[in-house]
C-alpha positions in Angstrom: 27.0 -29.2 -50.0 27.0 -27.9 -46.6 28.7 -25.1 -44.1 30.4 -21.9 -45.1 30.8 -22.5 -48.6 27.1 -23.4 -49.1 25.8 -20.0 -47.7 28.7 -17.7 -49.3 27.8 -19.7 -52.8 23.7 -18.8 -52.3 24.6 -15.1 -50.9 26.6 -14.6 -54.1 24.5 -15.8 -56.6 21.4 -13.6 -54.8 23.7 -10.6 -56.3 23.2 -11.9 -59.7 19.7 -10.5 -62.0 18.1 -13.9 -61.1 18.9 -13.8 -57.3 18.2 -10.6 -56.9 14.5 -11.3 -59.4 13.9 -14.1 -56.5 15.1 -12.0 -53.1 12.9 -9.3 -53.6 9.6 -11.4 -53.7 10.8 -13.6 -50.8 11.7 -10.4 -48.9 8.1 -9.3 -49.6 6.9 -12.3 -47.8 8.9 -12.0 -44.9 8.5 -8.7 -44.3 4.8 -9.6 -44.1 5.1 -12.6 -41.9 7.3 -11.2 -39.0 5.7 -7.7 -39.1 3.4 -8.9 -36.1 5.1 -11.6 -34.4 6.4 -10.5 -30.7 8.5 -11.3 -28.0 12.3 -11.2 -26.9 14.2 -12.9 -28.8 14.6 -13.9 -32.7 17.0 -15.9 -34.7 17.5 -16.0 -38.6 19.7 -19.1 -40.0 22.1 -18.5 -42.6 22.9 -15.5 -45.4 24.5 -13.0 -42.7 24.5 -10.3 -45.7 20.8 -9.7 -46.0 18.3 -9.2 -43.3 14.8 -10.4 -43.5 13.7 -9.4 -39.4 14.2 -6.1 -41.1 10.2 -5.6 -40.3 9.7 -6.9 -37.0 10.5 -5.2 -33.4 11.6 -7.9 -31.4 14.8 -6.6 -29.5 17.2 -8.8 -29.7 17.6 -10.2 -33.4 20.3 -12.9 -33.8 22.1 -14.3 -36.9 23.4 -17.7 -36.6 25.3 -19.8 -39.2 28.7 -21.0 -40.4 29.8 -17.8 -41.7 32.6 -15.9 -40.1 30.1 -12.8 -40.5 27.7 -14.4 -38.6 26.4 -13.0 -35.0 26.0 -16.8 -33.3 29.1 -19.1 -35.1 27.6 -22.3 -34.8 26.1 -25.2 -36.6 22.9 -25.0 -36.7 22.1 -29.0 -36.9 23.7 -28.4 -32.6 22.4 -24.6 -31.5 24.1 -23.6 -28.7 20.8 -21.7 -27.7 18.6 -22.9 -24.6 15.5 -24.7 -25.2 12.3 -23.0 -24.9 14.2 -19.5 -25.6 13.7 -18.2 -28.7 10.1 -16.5 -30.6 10.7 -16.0 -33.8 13.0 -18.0 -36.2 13.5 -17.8 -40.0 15.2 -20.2 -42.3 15.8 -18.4 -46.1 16.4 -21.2 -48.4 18.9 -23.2 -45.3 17.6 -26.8 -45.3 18.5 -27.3 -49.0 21.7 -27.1 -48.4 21.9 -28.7 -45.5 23.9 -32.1 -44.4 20.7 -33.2 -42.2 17.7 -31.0 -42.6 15.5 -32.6 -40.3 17.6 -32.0 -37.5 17.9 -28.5 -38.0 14.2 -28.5 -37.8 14.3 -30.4 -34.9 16.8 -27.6 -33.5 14.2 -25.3 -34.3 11.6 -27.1 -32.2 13.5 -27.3 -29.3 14.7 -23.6 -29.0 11.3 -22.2 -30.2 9.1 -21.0 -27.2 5.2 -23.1 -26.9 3.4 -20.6 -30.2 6.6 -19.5 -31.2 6.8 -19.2 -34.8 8.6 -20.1 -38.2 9.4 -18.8 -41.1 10.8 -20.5 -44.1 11.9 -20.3 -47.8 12.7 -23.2 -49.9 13.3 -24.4 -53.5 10.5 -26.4 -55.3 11.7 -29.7 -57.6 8.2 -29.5 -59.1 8.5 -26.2 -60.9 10.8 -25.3 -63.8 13.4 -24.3 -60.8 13.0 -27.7 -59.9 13.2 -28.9 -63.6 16.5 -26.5 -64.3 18.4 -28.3 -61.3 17.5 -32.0 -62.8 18.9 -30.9 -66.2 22.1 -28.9 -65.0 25.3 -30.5 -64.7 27.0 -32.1 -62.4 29.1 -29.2 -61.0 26.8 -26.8 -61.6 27.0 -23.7 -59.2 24.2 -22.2 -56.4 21.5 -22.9 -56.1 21.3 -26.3 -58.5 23.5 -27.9 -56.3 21.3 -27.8 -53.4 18.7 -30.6 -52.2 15.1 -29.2 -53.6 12.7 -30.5 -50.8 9.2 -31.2 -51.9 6.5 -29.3 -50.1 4.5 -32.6 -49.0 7.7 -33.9 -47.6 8.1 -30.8 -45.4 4.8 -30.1 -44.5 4.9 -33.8 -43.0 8.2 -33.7 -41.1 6.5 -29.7 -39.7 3.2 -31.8 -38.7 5.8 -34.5 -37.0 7.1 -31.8 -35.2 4.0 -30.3 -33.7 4.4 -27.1 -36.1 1.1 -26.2 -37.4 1.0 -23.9 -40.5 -0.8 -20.8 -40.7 0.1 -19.6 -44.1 1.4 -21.5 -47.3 2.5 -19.8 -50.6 4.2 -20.5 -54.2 6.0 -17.8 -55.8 8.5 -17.4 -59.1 6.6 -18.7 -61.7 9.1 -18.0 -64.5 11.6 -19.9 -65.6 15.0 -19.5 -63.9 16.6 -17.2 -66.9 19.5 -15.5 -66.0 19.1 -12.2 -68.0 17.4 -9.5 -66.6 15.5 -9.2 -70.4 14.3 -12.6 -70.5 12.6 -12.5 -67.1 10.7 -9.1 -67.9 9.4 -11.0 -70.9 8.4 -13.6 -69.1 6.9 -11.5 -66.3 3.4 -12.1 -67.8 3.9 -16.1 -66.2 3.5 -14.5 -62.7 0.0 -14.2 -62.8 -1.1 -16.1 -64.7 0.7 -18.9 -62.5 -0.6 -18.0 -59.7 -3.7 -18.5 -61.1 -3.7 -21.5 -63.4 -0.7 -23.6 -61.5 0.0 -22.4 -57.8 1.6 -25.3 -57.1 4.4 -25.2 -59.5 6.2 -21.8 -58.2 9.8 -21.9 -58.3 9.7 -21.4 -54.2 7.8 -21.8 -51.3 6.7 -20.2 -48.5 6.0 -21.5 -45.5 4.7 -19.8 -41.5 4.1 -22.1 -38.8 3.4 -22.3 -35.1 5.0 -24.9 -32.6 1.9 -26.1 -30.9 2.0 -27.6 -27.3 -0.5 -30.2 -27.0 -2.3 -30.5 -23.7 -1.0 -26.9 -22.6 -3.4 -25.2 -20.2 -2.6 -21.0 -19.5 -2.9 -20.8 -16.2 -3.7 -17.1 -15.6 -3.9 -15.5 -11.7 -6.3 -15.4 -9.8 -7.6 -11.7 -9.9 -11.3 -12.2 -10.1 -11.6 -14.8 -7.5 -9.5 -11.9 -5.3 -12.2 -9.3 -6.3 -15.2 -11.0 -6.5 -14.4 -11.9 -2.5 -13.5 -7.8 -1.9 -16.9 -7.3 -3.2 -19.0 -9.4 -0.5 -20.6 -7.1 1.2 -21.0 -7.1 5.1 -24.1 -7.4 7.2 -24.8 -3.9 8.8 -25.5 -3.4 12.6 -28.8 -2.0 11.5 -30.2 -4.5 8.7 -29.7 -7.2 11.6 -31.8 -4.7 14.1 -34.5 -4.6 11.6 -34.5 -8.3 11.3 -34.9 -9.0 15.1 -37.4 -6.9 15.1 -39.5 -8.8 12.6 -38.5 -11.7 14.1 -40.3 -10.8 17.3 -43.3 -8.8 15.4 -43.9 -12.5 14.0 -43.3 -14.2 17.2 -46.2 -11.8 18.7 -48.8 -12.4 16.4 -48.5 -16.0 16.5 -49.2 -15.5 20.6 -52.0 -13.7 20.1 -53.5 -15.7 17.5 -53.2 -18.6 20.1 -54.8 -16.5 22.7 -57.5 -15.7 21.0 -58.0 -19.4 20.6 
């Protein structure tokens, strides 16, 4: 399931105890990744309602997506953004529900600036997230219906992409329960998960860099400039001190042949 009804779908069921049990350790994360990432311009994908670029200061902070609420209306598999434009862009849980997620990655590559970064959130099918969505039904509701990527899988379209990650995290270690009872009881699974078995988190967290291969900064050339203002000139009287060695030397080697 893709477009409009996917993202309204995943915004309401992040209202629910379970959503809401999830958002607010995936908003920790973000907040912590975009804190220090600068420039002009940054783009989230998808859920309009909540705002993860609440933490960072980049200016101009877009919202693109299907939704009507949206700031950019557009799909996001064809961005109507120019390439080579963007800083910053974060993708909450988008590419699961996706038609074609590895061109909205690709999307992502283009727009992103040479060490702009990106942010992401996704489902995991190996956890008991991943294990809930094999045994629901057929027409279950969000997020079950989505397409859990595996972490391998994205990390090798990323490294196909030139992305290189800097930080890699699984979180939600519970199982998906939907009363709010049942997940303070299982609360203890938290860390003892991310202990025992980090991999199998119910989500993971992903911050990566698009790397330019073969870029060279070219910088100006201020110390090339100053270190030729600092040559110093040779002084009327430094070369009047020189002749005058010059012919002290020239004397003595007269004499000396004189006295020959």
């Amino acid at each position: 399931m893709a477009g409009p009804a996917a993202g309204t779908m995943l915004s309401r069921w992040l209202e629910s105890h379970l959503g809401r049990y999830l958002l607010e350790r995936e908003q920790a994360f973000f907040d912590e990744e975009v804190v220090d990432v600068f420039g002009f311009h940054a783009l989230q994908f998808g859920l309009p309602g909540h705002d993860f670029l609440r933490t960072n200061r980049i200016a101009c902070r877009v919202v693109a997506g299907p939704d009507v609420t949206a700031d950019l209306r557009a799909d996001l598999c064809e961005l109507p953004v120019a390439t080579g434009s963007i800083d910053l862009v974060v993708l909450p849980h988008h590419l699961e529900f996706s038609v074609n997620p590895h061109q909205v990655l690709r999307e992502v590559q283009r727009v992103l600036v040479p060490e702009g970064h990106i942010v992401l959130a996704g489902f995991n099918p190996w956890s008991l997230w991943g294990g809930a969505r094999r045994l629901a039904r057929a027409d279950a509701g969000c997020p079950w219906n989505g397409q859990f990527i595996s972490l391998p899988r994205l990390r090798d379209w990323l490294a196909l992409l030139n992305f290189e990650l800097i930080s890699c995290r699984n979180a939600i270690f519970v199982p998906p329960c939907r009363r709010e009872p049942w997940l303070r009881r299982f609360g203890f699974m938290e860390q003892a998960g991310e202990r025992w078995w980090p991999f199998a988190g119910g989500v993971y967290l992903l911050h990566g860099i698009k790397r330019v291969h073969g870029m060279r900064l070219i910088t100006p050339k201020w110390r090339m400039a100053a270190a030729r203002r600092r040559v110093l000139a040779v002084s009327p009287r430094h070369v009047a001190d020189l002749q005058q060695t010059t012919r002290r030397s020239a004397d003595c080697l007269t004499r000396e042949h004189e006295n020959e």
